[in-house]
N, C-alpha and C positions, 0 to 999 in steps of 0.2 A: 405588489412590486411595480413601480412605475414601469409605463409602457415605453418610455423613453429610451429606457435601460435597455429592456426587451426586443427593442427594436433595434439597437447597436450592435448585440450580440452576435449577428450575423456576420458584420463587419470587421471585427473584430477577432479573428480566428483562435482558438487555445486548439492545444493537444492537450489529449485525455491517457490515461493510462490504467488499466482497472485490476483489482486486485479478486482475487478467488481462493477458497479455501479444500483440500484434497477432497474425494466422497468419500463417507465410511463402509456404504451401502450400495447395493447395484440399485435402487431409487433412487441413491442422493447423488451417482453418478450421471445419470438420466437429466438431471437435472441442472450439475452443472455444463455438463454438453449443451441442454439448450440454452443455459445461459452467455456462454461462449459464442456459442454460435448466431446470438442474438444480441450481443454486443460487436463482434469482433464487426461486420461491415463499416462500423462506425470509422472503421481504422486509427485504432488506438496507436502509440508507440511504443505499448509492449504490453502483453499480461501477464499477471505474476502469480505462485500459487507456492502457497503458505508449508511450514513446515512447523510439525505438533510438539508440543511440549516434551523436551526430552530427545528431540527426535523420534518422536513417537509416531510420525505418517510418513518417514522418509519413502518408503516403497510406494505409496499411493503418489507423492509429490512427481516422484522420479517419474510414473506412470504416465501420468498427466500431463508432463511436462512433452514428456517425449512425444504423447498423441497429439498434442499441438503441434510440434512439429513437424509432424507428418501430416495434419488433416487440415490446418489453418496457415493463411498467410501474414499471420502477426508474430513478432518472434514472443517467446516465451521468456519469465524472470524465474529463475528455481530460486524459494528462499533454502538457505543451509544456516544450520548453526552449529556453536560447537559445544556444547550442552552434552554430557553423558558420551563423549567418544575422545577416541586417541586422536593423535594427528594423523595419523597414517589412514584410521577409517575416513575421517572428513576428506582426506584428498583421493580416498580410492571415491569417496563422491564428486569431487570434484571431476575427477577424469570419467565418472561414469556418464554426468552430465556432456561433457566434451562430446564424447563418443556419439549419442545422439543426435549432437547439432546446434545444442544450447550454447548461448553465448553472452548471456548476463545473468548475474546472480546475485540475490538480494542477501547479504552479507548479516548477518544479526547475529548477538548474545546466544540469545533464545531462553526459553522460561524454563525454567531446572522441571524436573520431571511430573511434580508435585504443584504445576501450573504455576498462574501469576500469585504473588504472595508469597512462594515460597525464597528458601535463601539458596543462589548460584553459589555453587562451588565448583571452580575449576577442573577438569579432571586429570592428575597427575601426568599423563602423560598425553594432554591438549594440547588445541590454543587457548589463553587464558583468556581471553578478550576479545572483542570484538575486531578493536583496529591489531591484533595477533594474530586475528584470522584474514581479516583482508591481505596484511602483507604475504600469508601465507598463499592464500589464491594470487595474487599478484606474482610470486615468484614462480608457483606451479603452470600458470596459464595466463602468460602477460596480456593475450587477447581478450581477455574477458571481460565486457563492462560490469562494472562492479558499485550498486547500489547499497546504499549504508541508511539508518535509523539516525530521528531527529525529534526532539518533543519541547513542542514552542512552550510547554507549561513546566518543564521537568522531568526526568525520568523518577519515578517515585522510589528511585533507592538511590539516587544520586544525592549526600550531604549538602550542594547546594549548588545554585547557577552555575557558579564560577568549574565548579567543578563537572557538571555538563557538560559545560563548553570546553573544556578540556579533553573529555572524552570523544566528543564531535570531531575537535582539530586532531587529534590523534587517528582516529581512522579515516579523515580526509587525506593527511601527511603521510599515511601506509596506502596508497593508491585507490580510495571510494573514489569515484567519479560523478557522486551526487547524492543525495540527502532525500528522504523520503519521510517526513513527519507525521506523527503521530497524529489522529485527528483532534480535532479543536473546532470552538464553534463561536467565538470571539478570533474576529481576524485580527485587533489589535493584538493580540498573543503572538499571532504568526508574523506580524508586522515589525513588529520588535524587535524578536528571536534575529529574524533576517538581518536587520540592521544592524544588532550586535556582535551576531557570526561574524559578517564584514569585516568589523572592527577588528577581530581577533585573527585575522587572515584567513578566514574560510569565505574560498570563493567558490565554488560548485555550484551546480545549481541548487536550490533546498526546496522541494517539491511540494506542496499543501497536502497532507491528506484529506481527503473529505467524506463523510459518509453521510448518508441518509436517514434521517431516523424510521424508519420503518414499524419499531418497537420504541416506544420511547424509555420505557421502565426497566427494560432488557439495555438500551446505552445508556441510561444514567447509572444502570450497575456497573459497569465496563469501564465508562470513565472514569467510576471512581476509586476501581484499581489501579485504571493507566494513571491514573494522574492529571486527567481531563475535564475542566470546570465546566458546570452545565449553566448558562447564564439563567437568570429569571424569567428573561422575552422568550425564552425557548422552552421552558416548561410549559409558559403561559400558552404557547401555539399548540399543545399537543391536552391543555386540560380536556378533563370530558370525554376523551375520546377511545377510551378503552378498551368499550365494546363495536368502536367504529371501524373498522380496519380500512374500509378505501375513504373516509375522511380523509385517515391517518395519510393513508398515500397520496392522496392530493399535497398534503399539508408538506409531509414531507420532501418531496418533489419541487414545490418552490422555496422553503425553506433552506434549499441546497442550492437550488439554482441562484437563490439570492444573495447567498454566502461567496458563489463564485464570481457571480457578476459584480461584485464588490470589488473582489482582489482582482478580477480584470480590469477594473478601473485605477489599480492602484501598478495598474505593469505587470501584471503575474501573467502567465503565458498560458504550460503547463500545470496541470493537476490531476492529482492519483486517486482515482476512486475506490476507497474501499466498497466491495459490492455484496457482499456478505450472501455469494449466490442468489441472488435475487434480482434480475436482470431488468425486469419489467421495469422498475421504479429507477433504477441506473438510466435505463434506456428514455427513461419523458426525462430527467432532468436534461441531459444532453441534450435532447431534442428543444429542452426550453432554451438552451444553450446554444442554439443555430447550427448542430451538428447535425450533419444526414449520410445516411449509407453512403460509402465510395465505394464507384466501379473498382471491381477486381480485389477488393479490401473481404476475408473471409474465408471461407472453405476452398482449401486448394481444387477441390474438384471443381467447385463454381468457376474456378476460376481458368480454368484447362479449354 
């Protein structure tokens, strides 16, 4: 990575946003705690935490959600889908959220019960869609910011572009207030994407996803559900190194910082890390990034 670049980074300020997934286990809760609480100083502008197939983690999401609000000074994203429920249970979610103090929510599909691969079916007495559901939260809780799904390569059940973007400008037009994509590891993808949004009148912001390879065998399975093409140069960084694990983390570490420092050359500001609980490797990329803890950014006790 030119030292050039590395040395602008400082100069050049982005916001970071980082995403987390519920714990199933009182170890994997242990763990997202420190990883929160090992990111959050950085002061992100929001952290978000996933919701399972089916709605399958809603009670852990809700959880989570809520102890950030209470133990961190970053606000929190609840993802909600509407996947396997009526409308009436997604909005007694919605106001459950409320209730605690939350005030953005990452608006998605979500994956039918039978995970990615499987085929969505509506459920009769839902919202049927995504932008069905945004408008629905938009009506029930006009304060809410409300973040929505975006995939610079395709959603891999979408019959084609044109009709992506279709679905994009539909739940921009139902009140999203901003686009959070899919990860990608060719910025030409996400370069594109944006520029064509444009065209179609989607103006929000459309956020990068990024994630780290950590595993690289374990994302190129992932991508190749999402619909995420794994370039050749990027195999090529990660051969060999199987039985290597802190190669790997070095490798991936600038790998990611160099993917960003890319699209902040190209204007991009903001970007959403996926962090797959795994803070450590989250935390040097940023750091490669010119980010450093902020006073008062973190556990509200710290902060008292």
């Amino acid at each position: 990575m030119p030292n050039d670049r590395l040395s602008r980074a400082g100069r050049r300020p982005i916001r970071v946003s980082f995403e987390f997934f519920p714990p199933k286990t009182p170890e994997m809760e242990e763990t997202l705690w420190r990883s929160i609480e090992r990111l959050a100083p950085l002061g992100p502008t929001f952290m978000s935490v996933t919701y399972g197939a089916g709605g399958s983690t809603r009670e852990r999401t809700h959880q989570t959600v809520e102890r950030m609000v209470k133990e961190t000074t970053v606000p929190p994203a609840a993802h909600l889908t509407c996947v396997s429920a009526t409308k009436d249970e997604v909005d007694a979610v919605v106001d459950g959220y409320r209730e605690v103090g939350v005030r953005h929510i990452v608006a998605l599909r979500g994956d039918p019960a039978g995970g990615v691969g499987s085929k969505f079916e509506a459920h009769p007495g839902g919202y049927q869609s995504t932008a069905d559901l945004v408008a629905g939260i938009r009506r029930r809780a006009p304060e809410i910011e409300l973040s929505v799904s975006a995939y610079p390569e395709k959603h891999p059940e979408s019959p084609s572009i044109d009709a992506d973007f279709d679905v994009l400008k539909a739940k921009v037009d139902a009140g999203a207030n901003r686009a959070i994509t899919q990860f990608f590891f060719d910025n030409a993808h996400y370069l594109r994407y944006v520029d064509e949004a444009r065209k179609r009148g989607v103006h929000v912001p459309i956020v990068p996803g990024i994630v780290a390879v950590s595993n690289f065998k374990q994302t190129a399975n992932f991508a190749a559900r999402t619909g995420a093409s794994i370039p050749d140069w990027l195999a090529a960084r990660f051969e060999g190194l199987d039985n290597d694990p802190q190669t790997r983390q070095m490798i991936a570490a600038a790998v990611a910082a160099e993917q960003v420092l890319d699209l902040v050359d190209h204007g991009v500001k903001d970007f959403h890390f996926y962090t797959m609980n795994k803070a450590d490797l989250v935390y040097a990329v940023c750091h490669l990034l010119g980010l450093r803890p902020t006073a008062g950014a973190g556990a509200k006790a710290a902060a008292a």
